[in-house]
N, C-alpha and C positions, 0 to 999 in steps of 0.2 A: 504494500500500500504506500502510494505520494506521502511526503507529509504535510503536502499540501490538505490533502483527503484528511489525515489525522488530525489536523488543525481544526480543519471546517467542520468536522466530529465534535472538538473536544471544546468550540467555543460554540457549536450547537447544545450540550449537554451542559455546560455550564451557564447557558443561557435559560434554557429551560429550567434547572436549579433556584437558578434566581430568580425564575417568573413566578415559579410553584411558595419560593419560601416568599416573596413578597405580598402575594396575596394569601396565605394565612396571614403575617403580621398587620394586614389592613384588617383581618375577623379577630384576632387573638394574641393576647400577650407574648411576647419573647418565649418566658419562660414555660409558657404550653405548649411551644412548638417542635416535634416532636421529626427528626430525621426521617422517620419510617412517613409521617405524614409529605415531607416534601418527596422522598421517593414515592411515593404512590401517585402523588399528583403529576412527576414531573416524568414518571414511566420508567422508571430505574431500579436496577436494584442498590442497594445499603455499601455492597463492594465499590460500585460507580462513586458512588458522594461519597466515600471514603478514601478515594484516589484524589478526589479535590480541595477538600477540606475535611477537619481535623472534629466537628460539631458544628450544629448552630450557632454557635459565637462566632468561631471562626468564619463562617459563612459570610457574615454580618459586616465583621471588621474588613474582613475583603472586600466587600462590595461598596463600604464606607470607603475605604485607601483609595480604591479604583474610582471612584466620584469625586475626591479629595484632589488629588492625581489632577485630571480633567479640568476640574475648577481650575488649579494652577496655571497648567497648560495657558489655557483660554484667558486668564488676566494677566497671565506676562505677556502677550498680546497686544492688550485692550489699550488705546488710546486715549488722552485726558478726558475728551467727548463724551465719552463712556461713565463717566463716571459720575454719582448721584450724590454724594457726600457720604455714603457709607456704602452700596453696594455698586460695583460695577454691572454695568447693564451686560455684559457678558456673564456673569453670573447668572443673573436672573435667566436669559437664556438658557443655561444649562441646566437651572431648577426645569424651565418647560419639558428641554429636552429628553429629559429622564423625571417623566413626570410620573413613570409606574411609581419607581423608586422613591421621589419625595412626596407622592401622596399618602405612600407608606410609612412614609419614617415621621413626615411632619403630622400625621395621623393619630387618633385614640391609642394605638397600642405599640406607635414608634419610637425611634429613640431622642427623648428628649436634648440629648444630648447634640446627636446631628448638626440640629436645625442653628443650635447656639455656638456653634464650632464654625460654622461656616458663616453665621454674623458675624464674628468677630477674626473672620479671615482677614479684613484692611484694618483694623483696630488701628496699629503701628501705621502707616501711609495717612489713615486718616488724620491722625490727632497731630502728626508732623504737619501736614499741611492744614488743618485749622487753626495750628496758633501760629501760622505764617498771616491767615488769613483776617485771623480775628486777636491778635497781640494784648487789646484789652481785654480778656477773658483769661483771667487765670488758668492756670492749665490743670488745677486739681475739678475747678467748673466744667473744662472742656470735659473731662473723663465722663463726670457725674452726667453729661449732654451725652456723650459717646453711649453709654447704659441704656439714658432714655430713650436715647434713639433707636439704639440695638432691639430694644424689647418693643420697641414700636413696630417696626418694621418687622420683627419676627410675628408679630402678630397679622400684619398685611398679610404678610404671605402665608401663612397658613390659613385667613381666611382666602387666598388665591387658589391656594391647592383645592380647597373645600367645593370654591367652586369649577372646579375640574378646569383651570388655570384658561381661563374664557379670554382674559383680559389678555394685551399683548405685553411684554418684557419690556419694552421702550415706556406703556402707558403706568406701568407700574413705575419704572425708574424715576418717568417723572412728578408720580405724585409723592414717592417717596422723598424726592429732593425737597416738593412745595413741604412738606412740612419739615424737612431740615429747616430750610431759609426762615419757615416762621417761627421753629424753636429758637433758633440764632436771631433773629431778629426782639422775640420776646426778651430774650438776657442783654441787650444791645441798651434796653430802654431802661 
């Protein structure tokens, strides 16, 4: 057999993997989810997801690395244009693109932790370039803004996900920016 053939196997079966454990995690907690359940759904046997991963954690943290990964990718990229005061609209794009995955994770029974990992991926870029922008603003305020903002915006977009991400990445970018400027604007006064 090519390894061309093996490849296209083996990122066939690891894709179906992924398809199978991410929709339990959008029905059921982590910790119910049970290996023999993604082998069944995903038409494999236990030997197979054991040649790719280690458990359902492992599963997990891989498919997290590999999105992670991606995100990077794509913002070392992105252009100033791009950029909303805390999330690059390349971002946001990648949230759509992989919309099984973060309707999952940013979902009832996903990992909380994801969705807050990946706000706080320009943390550093951002707060550099706001007290370039905003000098009078103390830089312990800028943080406590950096927070509010993070958990604002984590909020937008999970209610985006919810609704099955309708709205476009550019149209969220820019609402998300409008209320940057009017957070920053409120502390200005």
């Amino acid at each position: 057999m090519k390894n061309s053939d093996l490849d296209r196997r083996v990122r066939y079966t690891r894709n179906m993997i992924r398809h199978s454990f991410l929709k339990l995690l959008s029905e059921k907690p982590l910790g119910k989810i049970t290996v023999k359940e993604i082998c069944g759904m995903a038409d494999i046997n236990r030997a197979t997801f054991y040649a790719h991963y280690e458990d359902v954690y492992d599963l997990l943290d891989k498919i997290e690395e590999e999105f992670y990964r991606d995100v990077q990718d794509s913002a070392s990229n992105m252009v100033q244009e791009d950029y909303t005061g805390i999330l690059p609209i390349e971002i946001l794009k990648k949230i759509r693109e992989n919309e099984e995955l973060c309707r999952a994770m940013f979902g009832k029974y996903g990992d909380k932790e994801f969705l807050r990992k990946l706000m706080y991926f320009a943390e550093e870029d951002s707060l550099g370039d706001w007290k370039k922008l905003y000098p009078d603003i103390g830089e312990e305020k800028l943080e406590w803004l950096y927070g509010f903002i993070v958990n604002g915006c984590a909020g937008i977009i999970q209610k985006w996900a919810e609704s099955g991400f309708q709205a476009e990445p550019e149209d969220m970018a820019r609402f998300m920016a409008q209320m940057f400027r009017s957070c920053v604007k409120g502390m200005e006064t």
